[in-house]
N, C-alpha and C positions, 0 to 999 in steps of 0.2 A: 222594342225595336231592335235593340243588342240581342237578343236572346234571337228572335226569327232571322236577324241576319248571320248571328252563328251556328244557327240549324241548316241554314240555306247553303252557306260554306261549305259543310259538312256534308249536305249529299252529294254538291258538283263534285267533293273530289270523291266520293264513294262510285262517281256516275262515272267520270275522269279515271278511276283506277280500273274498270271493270272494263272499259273499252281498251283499255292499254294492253289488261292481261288475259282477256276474253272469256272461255269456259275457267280458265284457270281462277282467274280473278274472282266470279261470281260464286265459285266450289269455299277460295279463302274468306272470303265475306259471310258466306254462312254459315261457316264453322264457326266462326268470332262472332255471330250473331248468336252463336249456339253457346259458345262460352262466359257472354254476356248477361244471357237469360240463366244459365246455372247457376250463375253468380248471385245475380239477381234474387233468386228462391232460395239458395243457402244464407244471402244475407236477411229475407224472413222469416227462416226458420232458425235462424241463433238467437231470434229472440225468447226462444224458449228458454234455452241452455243461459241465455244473458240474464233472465228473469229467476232462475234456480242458484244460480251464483250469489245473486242479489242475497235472496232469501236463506243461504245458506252461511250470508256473512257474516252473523252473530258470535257463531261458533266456528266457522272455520273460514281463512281467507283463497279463495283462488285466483293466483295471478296468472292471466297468459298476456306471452309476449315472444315476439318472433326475435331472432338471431340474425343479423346483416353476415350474409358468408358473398356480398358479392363487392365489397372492401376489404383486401386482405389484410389493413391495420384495423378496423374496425371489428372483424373476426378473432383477433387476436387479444388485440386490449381490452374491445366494450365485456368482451365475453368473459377475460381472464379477470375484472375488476368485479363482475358479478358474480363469479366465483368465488372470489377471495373473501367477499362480503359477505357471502352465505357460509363461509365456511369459518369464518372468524367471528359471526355471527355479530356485522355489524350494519345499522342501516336496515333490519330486518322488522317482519310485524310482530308486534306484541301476542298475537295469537296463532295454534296453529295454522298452516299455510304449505298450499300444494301449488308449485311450481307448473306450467305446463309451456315448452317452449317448442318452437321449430323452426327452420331455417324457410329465410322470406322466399315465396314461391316464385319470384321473377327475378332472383338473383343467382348468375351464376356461380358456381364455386372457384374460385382461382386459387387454391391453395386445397387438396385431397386429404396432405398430408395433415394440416391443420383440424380438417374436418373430423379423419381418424381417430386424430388424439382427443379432440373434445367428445364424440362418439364413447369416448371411455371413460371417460368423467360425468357425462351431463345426459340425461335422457332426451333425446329429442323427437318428437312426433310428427304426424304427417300433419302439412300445413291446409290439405283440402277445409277441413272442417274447425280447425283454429284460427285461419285468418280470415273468413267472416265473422266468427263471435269475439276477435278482438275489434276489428271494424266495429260493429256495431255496439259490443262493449264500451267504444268511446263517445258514443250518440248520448248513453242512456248517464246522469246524475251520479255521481260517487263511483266516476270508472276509476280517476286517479289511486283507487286503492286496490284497483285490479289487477295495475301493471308494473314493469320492473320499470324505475326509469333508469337504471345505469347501464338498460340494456337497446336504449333509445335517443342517449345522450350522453354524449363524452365526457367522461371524467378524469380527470385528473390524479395520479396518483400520489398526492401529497403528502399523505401519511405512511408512503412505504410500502406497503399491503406486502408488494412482490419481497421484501425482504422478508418479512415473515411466515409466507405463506407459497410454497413454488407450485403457480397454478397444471401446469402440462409439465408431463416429465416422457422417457422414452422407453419403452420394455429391451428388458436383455438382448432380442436379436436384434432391436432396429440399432441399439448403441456397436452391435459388433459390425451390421453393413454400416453405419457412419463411417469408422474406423477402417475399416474395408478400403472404401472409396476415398477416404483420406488418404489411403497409402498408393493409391492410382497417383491421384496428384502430386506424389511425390513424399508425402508428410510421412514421418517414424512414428514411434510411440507418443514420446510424451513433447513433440514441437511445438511451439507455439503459433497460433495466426490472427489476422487482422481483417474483418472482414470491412468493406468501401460500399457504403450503400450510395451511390452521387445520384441524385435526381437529374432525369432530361425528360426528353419528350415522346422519349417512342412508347412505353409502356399504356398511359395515357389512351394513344393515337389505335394501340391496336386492341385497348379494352373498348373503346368507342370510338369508333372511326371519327377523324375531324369531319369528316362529308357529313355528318350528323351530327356534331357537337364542335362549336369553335373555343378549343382547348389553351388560346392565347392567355386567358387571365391569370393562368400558370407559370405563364415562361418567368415569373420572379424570381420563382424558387429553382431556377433550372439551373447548374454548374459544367462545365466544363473539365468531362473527366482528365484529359491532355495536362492540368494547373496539379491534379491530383500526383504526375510521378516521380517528381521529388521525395513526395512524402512515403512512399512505396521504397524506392532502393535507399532511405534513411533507417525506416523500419528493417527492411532486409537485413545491413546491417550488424541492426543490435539482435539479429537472430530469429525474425517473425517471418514467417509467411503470409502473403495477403491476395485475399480473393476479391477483383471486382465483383460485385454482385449485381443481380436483375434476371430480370428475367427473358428480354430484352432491351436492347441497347444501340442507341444512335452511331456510335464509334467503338472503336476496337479501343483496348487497351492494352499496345503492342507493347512488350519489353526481351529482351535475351535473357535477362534474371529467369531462372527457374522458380527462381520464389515467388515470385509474381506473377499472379496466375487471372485469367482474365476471364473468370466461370461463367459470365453473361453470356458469354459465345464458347461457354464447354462444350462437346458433344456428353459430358458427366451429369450436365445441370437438371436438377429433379426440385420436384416440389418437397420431395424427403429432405435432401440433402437443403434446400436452401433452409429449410429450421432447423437442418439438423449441424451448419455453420453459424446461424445467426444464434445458437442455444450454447453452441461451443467455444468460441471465440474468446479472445484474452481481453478484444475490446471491439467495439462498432465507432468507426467514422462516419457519421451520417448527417447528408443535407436537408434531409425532412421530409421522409416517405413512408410508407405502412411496416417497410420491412424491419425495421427499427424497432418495430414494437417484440418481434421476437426477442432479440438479445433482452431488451427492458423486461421483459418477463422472467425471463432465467437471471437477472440481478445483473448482468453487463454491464460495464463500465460505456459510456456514452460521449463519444466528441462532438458537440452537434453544433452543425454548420446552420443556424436558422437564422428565417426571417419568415414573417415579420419578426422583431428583435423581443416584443412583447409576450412573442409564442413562447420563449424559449422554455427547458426544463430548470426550473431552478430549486427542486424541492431534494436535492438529492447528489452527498456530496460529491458521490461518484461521479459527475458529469460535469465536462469541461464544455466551456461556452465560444463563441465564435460568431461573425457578425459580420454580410457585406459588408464594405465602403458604402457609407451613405452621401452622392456627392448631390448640392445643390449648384444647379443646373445654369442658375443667375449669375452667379460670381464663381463657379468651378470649386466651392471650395469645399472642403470634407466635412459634414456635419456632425457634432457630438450626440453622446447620447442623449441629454435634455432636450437637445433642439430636434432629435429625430421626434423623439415623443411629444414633443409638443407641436411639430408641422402633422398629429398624426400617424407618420409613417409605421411607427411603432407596432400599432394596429390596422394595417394595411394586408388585406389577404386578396387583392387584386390585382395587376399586372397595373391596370389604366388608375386604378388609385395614385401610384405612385406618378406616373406620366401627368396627370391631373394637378399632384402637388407640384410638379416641374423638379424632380427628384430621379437621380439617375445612380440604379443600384451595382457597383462596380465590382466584382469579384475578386477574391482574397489572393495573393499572389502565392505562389508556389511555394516561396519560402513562408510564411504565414501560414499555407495547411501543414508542412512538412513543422515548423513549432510546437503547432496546436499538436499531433500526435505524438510527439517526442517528449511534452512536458505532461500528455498521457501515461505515456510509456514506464517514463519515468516515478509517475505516483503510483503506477501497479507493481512494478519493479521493486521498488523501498522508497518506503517516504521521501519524497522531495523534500531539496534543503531551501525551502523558500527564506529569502530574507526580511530581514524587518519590514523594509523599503515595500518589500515584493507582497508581504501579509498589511500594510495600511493600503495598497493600492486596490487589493482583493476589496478591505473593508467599506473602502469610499465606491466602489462599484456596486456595491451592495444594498449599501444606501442606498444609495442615487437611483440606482433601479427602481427600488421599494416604492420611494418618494415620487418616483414618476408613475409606477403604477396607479397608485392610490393616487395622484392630481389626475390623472387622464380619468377617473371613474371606469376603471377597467371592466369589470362586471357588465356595465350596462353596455358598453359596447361590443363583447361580445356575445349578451344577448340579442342583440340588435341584429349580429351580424349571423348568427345561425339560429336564428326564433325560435328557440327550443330551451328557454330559461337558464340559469345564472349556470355559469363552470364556474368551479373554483381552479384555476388555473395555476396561483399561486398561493405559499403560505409563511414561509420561515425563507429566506434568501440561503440556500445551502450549497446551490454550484459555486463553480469560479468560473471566471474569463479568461480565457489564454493570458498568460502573465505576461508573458514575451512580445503579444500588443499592446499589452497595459503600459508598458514598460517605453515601447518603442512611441508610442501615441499618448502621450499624459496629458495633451489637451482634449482629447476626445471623453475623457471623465468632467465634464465641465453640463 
C-alpha cells in the first residue's frame, strides 16, 4: 500500500513537472530516464569486475573507494589521513593491495587548488565505471575488505600522523605566487599572520540554497565576526597580520589597521591562496569549519572555538581550547562542564538539541577571544610561563573531561549520531583550555 502510494506520488509530480516546463520538461525527463537505465546496466555488469575481485583476493586485495571533493574539510582531512596511513604504512592489508580511487561523481569541487595538489600525490580515475562496482561491491559478502574506510569515515587524528608525515606540500612556483600575493596585501618577507576562520551562515546558504535545504540546525556553531576585533588589533600589536577567511561572508570585517585584512571580500581571494594562508600561518583561530583542516595538516597551531564541547581537539598539545557560555535557560545560570555533559549538550550537534534541553548557547566575549589568542601567541612566541596555580587548573580540566567522556559512553553516541561506526575522537587529553577562563571561571571546572 506504501509502496503504490509512493509510485503514485511520483508520477503526479513527473506529470506536474512536464506541464509546468512543457517540450522543455518532457526532453529533461528523458534524458534522466536515459541516465537512469545506464546506470542501471553498468550497475549489472560490475558484477563481473565484482566477481574477479572476489576471486582474485587470495593473492591480491583490490580496494575501490571514491574521494568526497564536494566537503572541502572532508577533502582535505578524510583524504590527507589516508594518505598518511598508506604511507606510514599503518592500518594497511597484510597482502599485496591496489588502491583504485575517484572523486564521487555528484560532488562538486569547491576547492581546484586542493584537487591539484592531491592530483600530484594520489592517482585518481574516472568515476563512470568505479562507482557502479563499488555500489555493487557493497551488495555482494566480504565487501568490507574492499574498501578504504578512512576514506568514508572521519577519523580522528590521535596519533599525530600529520606530524610526522606532511601530507600536500607546494611546488617552487606556487610557494613564489603565494609570496607574490602576500606582498599585494601588504606582507614583507619574513612577517607573520593569523589567519580567522569564524563560521556563519552564508557559505552554507550558497553551497545549498536554504530554498532547498533548511540550514537552521547549524546556527550553534555560528559566531559573530564583530566579538572577533579585539582579538585582531591585539594580535596586530605584537606584530601579526591577520586575514578574515571564507569564502563568503555574512558581514564585512571593517578595520583602518592595514594589518587587518578582511580576504572574505578580497577582490585577491582564490582557492590557491586560501591553502596557500591556511598552510602558512603562525596560527589558525577557528570556530569549527572545513577550512581548519588545511592549517591541521601542515602541523598549525589551533585555537578552537568549538561546540559541541565533546567535539573538541584534544589529542594535540598545540591546540588551545575554548567553549560557549553554556546558560540554563531555568535559572539563567552558567552551566559547568559536568553538567553540560551530563544534560547531554556535550554531544549536541543540533541547533534544536539544545532548544529542547532549554539551553541557551551564549558567545564568548571580545575579551575572552582576544585571551584565547594572545595565550596562543604567546606559547608560539617562547614558552609560556604558566604557573603552578595555572598547570593544576590545566590538570583538573583534563580530568574531568576524560572522566565525562568516558561516563557519557562517548563512542556509541557518536555512532549513533553519524551511523557510520565508532570514531575515535579522543585519546591521551593533550590540548589546554584558555587559561585565562580557567582562571577567571574556577566554578565552571566542577
Amino acid at each position: 500500500m506504501i509502496k503504490a502510494l509512493k509510485i503514485s506520488q511520483f508520477a503526479n509530480k513527473q506529470i506536474k513537472d512536464i506541464k509546468l516546463q512543457g517540450v522543455q520538461g518532457v526532453i529533461k525527463k528523458f534524458l534522466l530516464l536515459i541516465k537512469y537505465l545506464i546506470r542501471f546496466l553498468l550497475n549489472i555488469l560490475s558484477l563481473i569486475p565484482c566477481l574477479i575481485i572476489r576471486l582474485l583476493s587470495p593473492w591480491i586485495i583490490i580496494r575501490i573507494e571514491r574521494i568526497s571533493s564536494g566537503n572541502f574539510g572532508d577533502f582535505v582531512w578524510m583524504t590527507s589521513m589516508y594518505y598518511c596511513k598508506k604511507k606510514l604504512k599503518i592500518d594497511q592489508p597484510k597482502k599485496f593491495f591496489i588502491d583504485l580511487l575517484y572523486l564521487h561523481p555528484q560532488s562538486k569541487n569547491y576547492n581546484r587548488q586542493i584537487k591539484k595538489m592531491w592530483k600530484r600525490k594520489i592517482r585518481i580515475y574516472s568515476s563512470f565505471f568505479l562507482d557502479p562496482i563499488r555500489t555493487v561491491n557493497r551488495l555482494i559478502p566480504g565487501w568490507r575488505n574492499h574498501i578504504i574506510t578512512n576514506l568514508s569515515v572521519q577519523e580522528r587524528d590521535i596519533n599525530n600522523l600529520f606530524e610526522k608525515y606532511k601530507p600536500l606540500d607546494f611546488l617552487r612556483d606556487e610557494e613564489i605566487k603565494g609570496k607574490k600575493i602576500l606582498n599585494q596585501f601588504g606582507l614583507k618577507e619574513h612577517d607573520k599572520f593569523v589567519c580567522f576562520a569564524v563560521r556563519d551562515g552564508a557559505y552554507q546558504k550558497k553551497k545549498i540554497s536554504s530554498t532547498e535545504r533548511n540550514w537552521s540546525y547549524h546556527d550553534f556553531r555560528h559566531t559573530d565576526i564583530n566579538n572577533f576585533m579585539l582579538a585582531a588589533e591585539d594580535l596586530t600589536k605584537r606584530g601579526y597580520f591577520v586575514f578574515r577567511m571564507g569564502v563568503i561572508a555574512e558581514k564585512k570585517f571593517i578595520s583602518k589597521n592595514p594589518k587587518i585584512i578582511d580576504y572574505a571580500n578580497s577582490n585577491l581571494r582564490s582557492d590557491f591562496m586560501d591553502v596557500y594562508l591556511g598552510a602558512h600561518c603562525s596560527f589558525c583561530l577557528s570556530t569549527g569549519y572545513g577550512f581548519e583542516d588545511v592549517p591541521i595538516i601542515f602541523g598549525k597551531p589551533i585555537a578552537h572555538m568549538i561546540q559541541p564541547l565533546g567535539n573538541a581537539y584534544t589529542h594535540n598539545e598545540k591546540y588551545l581550547i575554548l567553549t560557549k557560555h553554556h546558560i540554563n535557560k531555568k535559572d539563567k545560570r552558567e552551566m559547568s562542564l559536568s553538567e553540560i555533559f551530563s544534560s547531554g549538550a556535550g554531544f549536541f550537534f543540533q541547533t534544536q538539541d539544545f532548544e529542547k534541553a532549554g539551553i541557551e548557547l551564549k558567545n564568548n566575549t571580545p575579551e575572552e577571544i582576544r585571551d584565547l589568542v594572545l595565550e596562543m601567541a604567546k606559547n608560539i612566541e617562547f614558552k609560556n610561563n604558566y604557573t603552578i596555580e595555572d598547570e593544576e587548573l590545566q590538570n583538573k580540566f583534563k580530568s574531568l573531561y576524560l572522566i565525562n567522556i568516558e561516563k557519557a559512553n562517548f563512542h556509541e553516541i557518536i555512532k549513533d549520531e553519524f551511523a557510520n561506526g565508532k570514531r575515535n575522537f579522543h585519546k591521551e587529553i593533550k590540548s589546554r583550555y584558555s587559561i585565562k577562563f580557567l582562571n577567571d571561571n574556577k566554578k565552571w571546572l566542577n
